[in-house]
C-alpha positions in Angstrom: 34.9 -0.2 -1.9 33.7 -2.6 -4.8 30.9 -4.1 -2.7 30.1 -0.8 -1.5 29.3 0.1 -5.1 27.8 -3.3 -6.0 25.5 -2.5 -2.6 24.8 0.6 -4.3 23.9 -0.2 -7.5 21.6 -3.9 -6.9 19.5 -1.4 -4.5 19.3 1.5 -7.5 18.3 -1.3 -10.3 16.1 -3.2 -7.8 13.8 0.0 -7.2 14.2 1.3 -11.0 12.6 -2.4 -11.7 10.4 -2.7 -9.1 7.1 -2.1 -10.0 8.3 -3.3 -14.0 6.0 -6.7 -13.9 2.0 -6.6 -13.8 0.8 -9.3 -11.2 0.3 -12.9 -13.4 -3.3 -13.4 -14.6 -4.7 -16.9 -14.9 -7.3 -17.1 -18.0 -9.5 -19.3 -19.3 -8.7 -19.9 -23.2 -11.9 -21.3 -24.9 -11.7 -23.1 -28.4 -12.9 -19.9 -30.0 -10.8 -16.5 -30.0 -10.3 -15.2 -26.5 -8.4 -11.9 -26.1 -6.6 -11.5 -23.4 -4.8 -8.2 -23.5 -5.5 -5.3 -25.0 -3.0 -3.5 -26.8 -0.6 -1.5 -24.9 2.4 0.9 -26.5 4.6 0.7 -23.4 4.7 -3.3 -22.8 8.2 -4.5 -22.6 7.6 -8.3 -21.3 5.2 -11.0 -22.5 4.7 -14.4 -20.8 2.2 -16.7 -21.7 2.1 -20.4 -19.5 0.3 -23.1 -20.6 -0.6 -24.7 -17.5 -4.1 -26.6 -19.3 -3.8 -30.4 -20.5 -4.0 -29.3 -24.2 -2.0 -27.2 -26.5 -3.1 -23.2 -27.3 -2.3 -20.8 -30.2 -1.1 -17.3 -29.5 -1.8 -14.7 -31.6 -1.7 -10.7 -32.0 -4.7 -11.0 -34.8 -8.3 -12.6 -33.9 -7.7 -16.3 -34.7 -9.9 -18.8 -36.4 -8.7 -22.7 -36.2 -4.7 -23.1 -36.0 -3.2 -19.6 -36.2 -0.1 -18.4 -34.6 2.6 -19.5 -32.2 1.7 -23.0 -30.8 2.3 -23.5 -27.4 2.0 -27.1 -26.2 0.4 -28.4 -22.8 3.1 -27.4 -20.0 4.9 -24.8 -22.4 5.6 -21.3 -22.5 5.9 -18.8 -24.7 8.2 -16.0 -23.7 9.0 -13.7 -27.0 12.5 -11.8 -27.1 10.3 -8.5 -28.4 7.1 -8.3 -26.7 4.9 -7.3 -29.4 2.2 -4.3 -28.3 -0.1 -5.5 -30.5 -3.7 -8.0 -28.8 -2.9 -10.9 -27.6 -5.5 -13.7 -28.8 -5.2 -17.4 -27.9 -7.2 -20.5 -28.8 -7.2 -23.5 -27.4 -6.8 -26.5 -29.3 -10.2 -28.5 -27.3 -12.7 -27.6 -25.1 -11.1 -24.7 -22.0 -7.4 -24.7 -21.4 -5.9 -22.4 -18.5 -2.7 -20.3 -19.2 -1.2 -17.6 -17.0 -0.3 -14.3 -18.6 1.8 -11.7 -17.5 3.3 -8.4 -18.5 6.1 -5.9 -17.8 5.7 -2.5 -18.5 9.0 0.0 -17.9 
């Protein structure tokens, strides 16, 4: 009976969460302010990979220089709230890829 109901409820959580993640994005951040998301009320996840050679700065403002959350070369920055604000990053020299991804309920 338990694993009947443990059956029951991984299928009910795994179709509530299904469609929960937008597909990862891999972008280009430049050494001057690139935004890459717009602001969206309902996002519930943020995930931002460094997968460049240099560090970038994360920010929910337009950033000049060395603003916001540093996140070095093979890092991650994975917030506990996902704030709903922009999402701005600059990279620290020259162009820097990172993957981004969002989950919205």
């Amino acid at each position: 009976m338990r694993i009947i109901l443990f059956l029951i409820g991984f299928l009910f959580s795994s179709t509530l969460f299904a469609d929960a993640f937008n597909p990862p994005q891999t972008i280009t951040a430049t050494n001057t302010s690139t935004r890459v998301l717009a602001i969206n009320a309902k996002r519930s996840y943020l995930l931002i990979q460094n997968i460049g050679t240099v560090g970038v700065y994360v920010s929910t403002q337009t950033q000049v220089g060395t603003v916001g959350v540093y996140v070095p070369a093979g890092g991650a920055y994975e917030p506990v709230a996902a704030p709903i604000n922009e999402i701005w990053v600059v990279s620290e020299s020259g162009n820097n890829n990172i993957v981004v991804m969002q989950g919205t309920p």
